[in-house]
N, CA, C and O atoms as CSV, one atom per row, in Angstrom:
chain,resi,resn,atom,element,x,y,z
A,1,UNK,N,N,-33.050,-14.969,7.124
A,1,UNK,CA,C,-31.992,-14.542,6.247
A,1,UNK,C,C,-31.647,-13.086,6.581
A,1,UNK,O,O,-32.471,-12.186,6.744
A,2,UNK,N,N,-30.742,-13.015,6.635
A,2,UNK,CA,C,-29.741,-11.510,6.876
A,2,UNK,C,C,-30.149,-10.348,5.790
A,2,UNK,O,O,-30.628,-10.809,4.754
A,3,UNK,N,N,-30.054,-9.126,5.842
A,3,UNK,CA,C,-30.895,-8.424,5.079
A,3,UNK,C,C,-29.576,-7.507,4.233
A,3,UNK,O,O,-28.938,-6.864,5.067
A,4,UNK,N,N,-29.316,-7.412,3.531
A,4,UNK,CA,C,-27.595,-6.862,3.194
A,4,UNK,C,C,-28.447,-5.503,2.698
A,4,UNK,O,O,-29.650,-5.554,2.439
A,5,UNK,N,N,-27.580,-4.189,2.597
A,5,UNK,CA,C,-28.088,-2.960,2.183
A,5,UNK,C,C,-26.704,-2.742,1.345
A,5,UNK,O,O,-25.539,-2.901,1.708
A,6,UNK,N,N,-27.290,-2.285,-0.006
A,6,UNK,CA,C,-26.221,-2.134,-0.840
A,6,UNK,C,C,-26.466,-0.206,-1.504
A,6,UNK,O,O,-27.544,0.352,-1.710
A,7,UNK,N,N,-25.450,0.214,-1.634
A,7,UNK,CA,C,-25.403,1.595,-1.854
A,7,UNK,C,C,-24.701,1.612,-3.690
A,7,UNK,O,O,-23.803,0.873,-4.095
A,8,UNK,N,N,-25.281,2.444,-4.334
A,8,UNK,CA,C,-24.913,2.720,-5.789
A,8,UNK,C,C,-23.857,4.061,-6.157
A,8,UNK,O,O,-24.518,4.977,-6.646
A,9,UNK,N,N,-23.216,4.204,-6.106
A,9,UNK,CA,C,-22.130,5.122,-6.480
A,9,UNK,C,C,-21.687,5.714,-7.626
A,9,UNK,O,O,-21.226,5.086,-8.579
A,10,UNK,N,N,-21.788,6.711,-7.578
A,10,UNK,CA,C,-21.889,7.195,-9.096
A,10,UNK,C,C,-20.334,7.889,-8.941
A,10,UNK,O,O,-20.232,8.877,-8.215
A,11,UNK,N,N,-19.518,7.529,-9.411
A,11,UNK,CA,C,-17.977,8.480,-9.512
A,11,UNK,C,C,-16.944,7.404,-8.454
A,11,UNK,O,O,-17.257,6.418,-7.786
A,12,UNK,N,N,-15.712,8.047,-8.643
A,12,UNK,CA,C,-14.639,7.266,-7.419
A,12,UNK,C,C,-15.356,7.704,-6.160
A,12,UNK,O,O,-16.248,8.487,-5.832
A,13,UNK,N,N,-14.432,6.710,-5.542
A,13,UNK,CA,C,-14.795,6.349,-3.702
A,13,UNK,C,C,-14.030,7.631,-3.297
A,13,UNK,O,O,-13.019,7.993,-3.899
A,14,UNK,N,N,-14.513,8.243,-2.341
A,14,UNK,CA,C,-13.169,9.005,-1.189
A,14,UNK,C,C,-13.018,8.586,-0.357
A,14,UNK,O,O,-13.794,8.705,0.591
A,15,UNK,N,N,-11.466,7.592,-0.321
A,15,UNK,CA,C,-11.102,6.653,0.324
A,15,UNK,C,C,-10.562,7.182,1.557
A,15,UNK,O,O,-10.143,6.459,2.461
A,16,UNK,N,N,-10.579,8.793,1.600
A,16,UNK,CA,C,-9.816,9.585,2.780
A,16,UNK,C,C,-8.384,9.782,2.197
A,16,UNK,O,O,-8.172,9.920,0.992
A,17,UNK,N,N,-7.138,9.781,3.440
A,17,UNK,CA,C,-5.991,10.334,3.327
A,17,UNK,C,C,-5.510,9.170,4.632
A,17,UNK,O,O,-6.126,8.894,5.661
A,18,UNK,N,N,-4.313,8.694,4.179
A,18,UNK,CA,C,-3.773,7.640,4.971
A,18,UNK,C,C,-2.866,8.283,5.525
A,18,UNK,O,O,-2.227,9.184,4.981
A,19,UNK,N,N,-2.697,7.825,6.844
A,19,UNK,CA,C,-2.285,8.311,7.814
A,19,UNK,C,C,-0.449,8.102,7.755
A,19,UNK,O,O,-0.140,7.344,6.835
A,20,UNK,N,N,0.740,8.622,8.542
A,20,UNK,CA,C,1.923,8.550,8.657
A,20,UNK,C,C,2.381,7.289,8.255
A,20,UNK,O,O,2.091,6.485,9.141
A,21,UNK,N,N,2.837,6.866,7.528
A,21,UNK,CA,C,3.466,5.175,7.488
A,21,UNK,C,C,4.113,4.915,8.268
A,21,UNK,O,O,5.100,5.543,8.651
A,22,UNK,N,N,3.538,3.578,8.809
A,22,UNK,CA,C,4.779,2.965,10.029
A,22,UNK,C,C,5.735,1.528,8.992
A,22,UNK,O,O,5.466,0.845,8.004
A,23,UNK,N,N,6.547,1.619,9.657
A,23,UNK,CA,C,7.299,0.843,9.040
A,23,UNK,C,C,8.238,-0.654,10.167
A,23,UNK,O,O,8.656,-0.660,11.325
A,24,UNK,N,N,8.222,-1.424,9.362
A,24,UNK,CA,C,9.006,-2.509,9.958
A,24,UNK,C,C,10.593,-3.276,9.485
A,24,UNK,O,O,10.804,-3.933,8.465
A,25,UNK,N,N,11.332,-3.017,10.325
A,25,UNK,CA,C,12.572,-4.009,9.587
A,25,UNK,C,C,12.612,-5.428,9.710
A,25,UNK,O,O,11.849,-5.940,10.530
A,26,UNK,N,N,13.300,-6.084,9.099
A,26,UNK,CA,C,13.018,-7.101,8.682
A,26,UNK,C,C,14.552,-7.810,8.299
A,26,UNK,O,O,15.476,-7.069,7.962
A,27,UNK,N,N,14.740,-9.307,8.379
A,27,UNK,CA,C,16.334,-9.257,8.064
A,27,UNK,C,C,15.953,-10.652,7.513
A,27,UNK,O,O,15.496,-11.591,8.164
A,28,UNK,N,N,16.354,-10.589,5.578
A,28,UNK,CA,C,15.735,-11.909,4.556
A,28,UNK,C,C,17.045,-12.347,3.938
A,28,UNK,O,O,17.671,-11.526,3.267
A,29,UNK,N,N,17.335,-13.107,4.043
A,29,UNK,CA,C,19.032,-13.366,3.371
A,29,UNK,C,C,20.119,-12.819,3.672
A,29,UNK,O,O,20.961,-12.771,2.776
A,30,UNK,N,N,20.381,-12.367,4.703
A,30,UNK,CA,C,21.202,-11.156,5.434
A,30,UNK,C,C,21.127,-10.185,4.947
A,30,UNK,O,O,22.210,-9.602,5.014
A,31,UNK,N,N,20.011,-9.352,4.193
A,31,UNK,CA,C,19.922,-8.309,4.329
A,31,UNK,C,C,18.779,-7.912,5.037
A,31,UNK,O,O,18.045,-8.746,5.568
A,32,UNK,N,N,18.517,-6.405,5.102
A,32,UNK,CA,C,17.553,-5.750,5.835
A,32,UNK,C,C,17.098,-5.227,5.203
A,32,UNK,O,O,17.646,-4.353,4.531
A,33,UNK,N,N,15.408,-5.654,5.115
A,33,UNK,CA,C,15.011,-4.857,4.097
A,33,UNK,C,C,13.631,-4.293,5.114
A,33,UNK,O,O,13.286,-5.133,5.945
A,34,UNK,N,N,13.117,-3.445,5.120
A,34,UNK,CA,C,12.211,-2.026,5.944
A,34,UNK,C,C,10.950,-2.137,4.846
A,34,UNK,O,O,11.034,-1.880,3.646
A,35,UNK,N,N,9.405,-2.721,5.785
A,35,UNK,CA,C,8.600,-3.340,5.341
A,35,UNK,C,C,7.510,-2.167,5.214
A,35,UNK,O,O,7.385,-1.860,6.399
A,36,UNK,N,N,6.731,-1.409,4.567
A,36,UNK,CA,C,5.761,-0.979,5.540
A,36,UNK,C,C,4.328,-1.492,5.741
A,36,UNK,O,O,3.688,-2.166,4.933
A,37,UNK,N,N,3.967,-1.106,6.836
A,37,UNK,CA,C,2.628,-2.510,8.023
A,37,UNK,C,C,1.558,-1.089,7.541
A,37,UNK,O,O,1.632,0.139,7.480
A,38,UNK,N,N,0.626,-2.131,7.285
A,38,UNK,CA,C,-0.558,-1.655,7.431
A,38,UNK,C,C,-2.129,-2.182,8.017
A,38,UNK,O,O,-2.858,-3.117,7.686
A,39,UNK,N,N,-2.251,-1.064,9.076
A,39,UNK,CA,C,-3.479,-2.066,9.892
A,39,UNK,C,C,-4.874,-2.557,9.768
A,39,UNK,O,O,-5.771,-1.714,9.729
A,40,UNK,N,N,-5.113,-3.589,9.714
A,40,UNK,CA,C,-6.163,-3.951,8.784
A,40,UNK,C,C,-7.578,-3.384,9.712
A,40,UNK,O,O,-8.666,-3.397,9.135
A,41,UNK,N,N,-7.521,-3.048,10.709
A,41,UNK,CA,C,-8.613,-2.334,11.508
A,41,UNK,C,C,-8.970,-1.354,11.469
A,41,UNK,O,O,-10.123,-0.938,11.579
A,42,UNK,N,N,-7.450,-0.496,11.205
A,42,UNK,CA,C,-7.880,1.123,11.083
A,42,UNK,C,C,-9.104,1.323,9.982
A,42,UNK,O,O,-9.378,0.427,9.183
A,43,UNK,N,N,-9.780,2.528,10.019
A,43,UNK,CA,C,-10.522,3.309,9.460
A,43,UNK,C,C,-10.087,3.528,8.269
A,43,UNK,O,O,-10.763,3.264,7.275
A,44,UNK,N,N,-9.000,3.995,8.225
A,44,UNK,CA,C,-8.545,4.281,7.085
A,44,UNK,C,C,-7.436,3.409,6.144
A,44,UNK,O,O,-6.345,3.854,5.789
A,45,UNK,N,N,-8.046,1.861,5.772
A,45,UNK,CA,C,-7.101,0.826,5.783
A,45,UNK,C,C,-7.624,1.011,3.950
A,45,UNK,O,O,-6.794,0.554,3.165
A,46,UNK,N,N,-8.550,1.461,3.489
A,46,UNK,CA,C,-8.306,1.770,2.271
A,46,UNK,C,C,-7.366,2.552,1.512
A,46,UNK,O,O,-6.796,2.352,0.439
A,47,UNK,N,N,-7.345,3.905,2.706
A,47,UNK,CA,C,-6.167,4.433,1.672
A,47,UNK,C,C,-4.713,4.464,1.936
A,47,UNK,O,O,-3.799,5.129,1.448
A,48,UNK,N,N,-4.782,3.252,3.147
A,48,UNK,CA,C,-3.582,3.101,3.816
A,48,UNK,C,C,-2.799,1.818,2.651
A,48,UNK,O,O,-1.634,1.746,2.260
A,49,UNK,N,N,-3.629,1.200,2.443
A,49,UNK,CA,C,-3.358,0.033,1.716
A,49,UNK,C,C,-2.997,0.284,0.065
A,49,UNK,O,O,-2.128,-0.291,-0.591
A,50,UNK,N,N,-4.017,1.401,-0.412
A,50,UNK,CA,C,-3.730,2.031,-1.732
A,50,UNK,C,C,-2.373,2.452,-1.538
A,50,UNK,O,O,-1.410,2.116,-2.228
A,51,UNK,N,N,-2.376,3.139,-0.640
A,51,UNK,CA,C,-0.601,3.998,-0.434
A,51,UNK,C,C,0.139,3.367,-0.615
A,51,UNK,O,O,0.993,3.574,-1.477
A,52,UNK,N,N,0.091,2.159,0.267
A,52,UNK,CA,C,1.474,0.948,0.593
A,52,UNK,C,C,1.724,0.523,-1.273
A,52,UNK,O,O,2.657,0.961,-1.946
A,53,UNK,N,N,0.677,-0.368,-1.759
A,53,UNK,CA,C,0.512,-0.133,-2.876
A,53,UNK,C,C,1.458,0.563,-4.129
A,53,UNK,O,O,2.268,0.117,-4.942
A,54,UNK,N,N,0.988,1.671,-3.871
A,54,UNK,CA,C,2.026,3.057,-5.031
A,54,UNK,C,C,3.184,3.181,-4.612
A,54,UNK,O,O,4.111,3.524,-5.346
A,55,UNK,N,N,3.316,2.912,-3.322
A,55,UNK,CA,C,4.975,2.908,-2.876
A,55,UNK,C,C,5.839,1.582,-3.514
A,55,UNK,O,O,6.841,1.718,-4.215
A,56,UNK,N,N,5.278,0.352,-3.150
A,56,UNK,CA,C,5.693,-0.339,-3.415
A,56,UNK,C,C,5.899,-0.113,-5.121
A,56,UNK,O,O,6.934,-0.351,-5.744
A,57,UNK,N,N,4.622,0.409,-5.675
A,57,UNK,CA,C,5.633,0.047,-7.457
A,57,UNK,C,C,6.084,1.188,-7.883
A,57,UNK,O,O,6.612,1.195,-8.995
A,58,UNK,N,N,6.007,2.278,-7.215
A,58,UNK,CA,C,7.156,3.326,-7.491
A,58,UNK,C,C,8.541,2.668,-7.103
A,58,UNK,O,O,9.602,2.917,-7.675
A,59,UNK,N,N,8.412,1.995,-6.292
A,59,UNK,CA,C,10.072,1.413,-5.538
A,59,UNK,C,C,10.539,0.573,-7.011
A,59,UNK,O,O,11.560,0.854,-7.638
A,60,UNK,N,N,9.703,-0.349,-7.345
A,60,UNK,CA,C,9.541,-1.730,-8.468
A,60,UNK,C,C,10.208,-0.508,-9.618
A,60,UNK,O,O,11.382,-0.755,-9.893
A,61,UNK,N,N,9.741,0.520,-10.187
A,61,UNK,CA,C,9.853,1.301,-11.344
A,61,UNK,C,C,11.267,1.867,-11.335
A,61,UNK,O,O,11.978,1.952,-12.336
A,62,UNK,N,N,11.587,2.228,-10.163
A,62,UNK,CA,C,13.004,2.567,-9.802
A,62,UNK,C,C,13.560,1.553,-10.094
A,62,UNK,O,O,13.815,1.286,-11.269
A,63,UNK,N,N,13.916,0.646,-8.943
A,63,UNK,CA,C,14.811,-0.777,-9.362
A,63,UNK,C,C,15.011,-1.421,-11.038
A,63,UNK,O,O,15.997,-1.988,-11.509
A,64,UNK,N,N,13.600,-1.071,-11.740
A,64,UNK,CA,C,13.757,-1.828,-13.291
A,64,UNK,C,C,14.109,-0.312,-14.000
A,64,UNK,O,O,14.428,-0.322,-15.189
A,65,UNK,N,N,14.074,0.481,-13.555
A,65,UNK,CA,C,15.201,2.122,-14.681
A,65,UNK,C,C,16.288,1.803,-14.441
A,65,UNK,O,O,17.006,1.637,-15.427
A,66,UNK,N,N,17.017,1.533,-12.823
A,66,UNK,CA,C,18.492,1.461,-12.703
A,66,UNK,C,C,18.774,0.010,-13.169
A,66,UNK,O,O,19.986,-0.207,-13.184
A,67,UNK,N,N,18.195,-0.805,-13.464
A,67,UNK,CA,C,18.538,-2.533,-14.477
A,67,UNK,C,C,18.859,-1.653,-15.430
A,67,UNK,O,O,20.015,-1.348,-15.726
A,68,UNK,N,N,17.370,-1.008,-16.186
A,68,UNK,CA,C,17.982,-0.984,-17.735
A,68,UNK,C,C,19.075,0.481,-17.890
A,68,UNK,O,O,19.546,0.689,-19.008
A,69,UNK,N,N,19.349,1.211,-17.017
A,69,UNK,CA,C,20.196,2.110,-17.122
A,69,UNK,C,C,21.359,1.503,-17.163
A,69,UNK,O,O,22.080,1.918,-18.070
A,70,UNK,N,N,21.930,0.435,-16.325
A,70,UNK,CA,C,23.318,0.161,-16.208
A,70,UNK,C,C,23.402,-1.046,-17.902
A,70,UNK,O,O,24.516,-1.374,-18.311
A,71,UNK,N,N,22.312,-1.462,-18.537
A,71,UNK,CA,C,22.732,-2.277,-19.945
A,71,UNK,C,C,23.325,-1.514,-20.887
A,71,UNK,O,O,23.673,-2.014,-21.957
């Protein structure tokens, strides 16, 4: 049997600092919508992935202010 080593953590992780976003276009119903990729190998795919993450629902928070702005 495989021997697993487990570590106890007392406080948040320091997930590091994610690196430049790369980004991808993309074309879904005739529009273009600009994806961003994140690599699941890198080193730093925790805080690359957290990032993508906050972007994405900062984007989400925008889109539902300008809904309820224009009612």
């Amino acid at each position: 049997m495989a021997k697993m080593k487990v570590d106890i953590v007392d406080g948040p992780i320091d997930l590091g600092k994610p690196g430049k976003p790369k980004y991808r276009t993309v074309h879904k119903d005739g529009k273009v919508v600009k994806l961003r990729v994140v690599d699941a190998d890198s080193p730093n795919f925790g805080a690359e992935f957290l990032a993508s993450f906050k972007a994405s629902v900062r984007k989400a928070r925008e889109e539902n202010r300008a809904i309820k702005a224009k009612d």
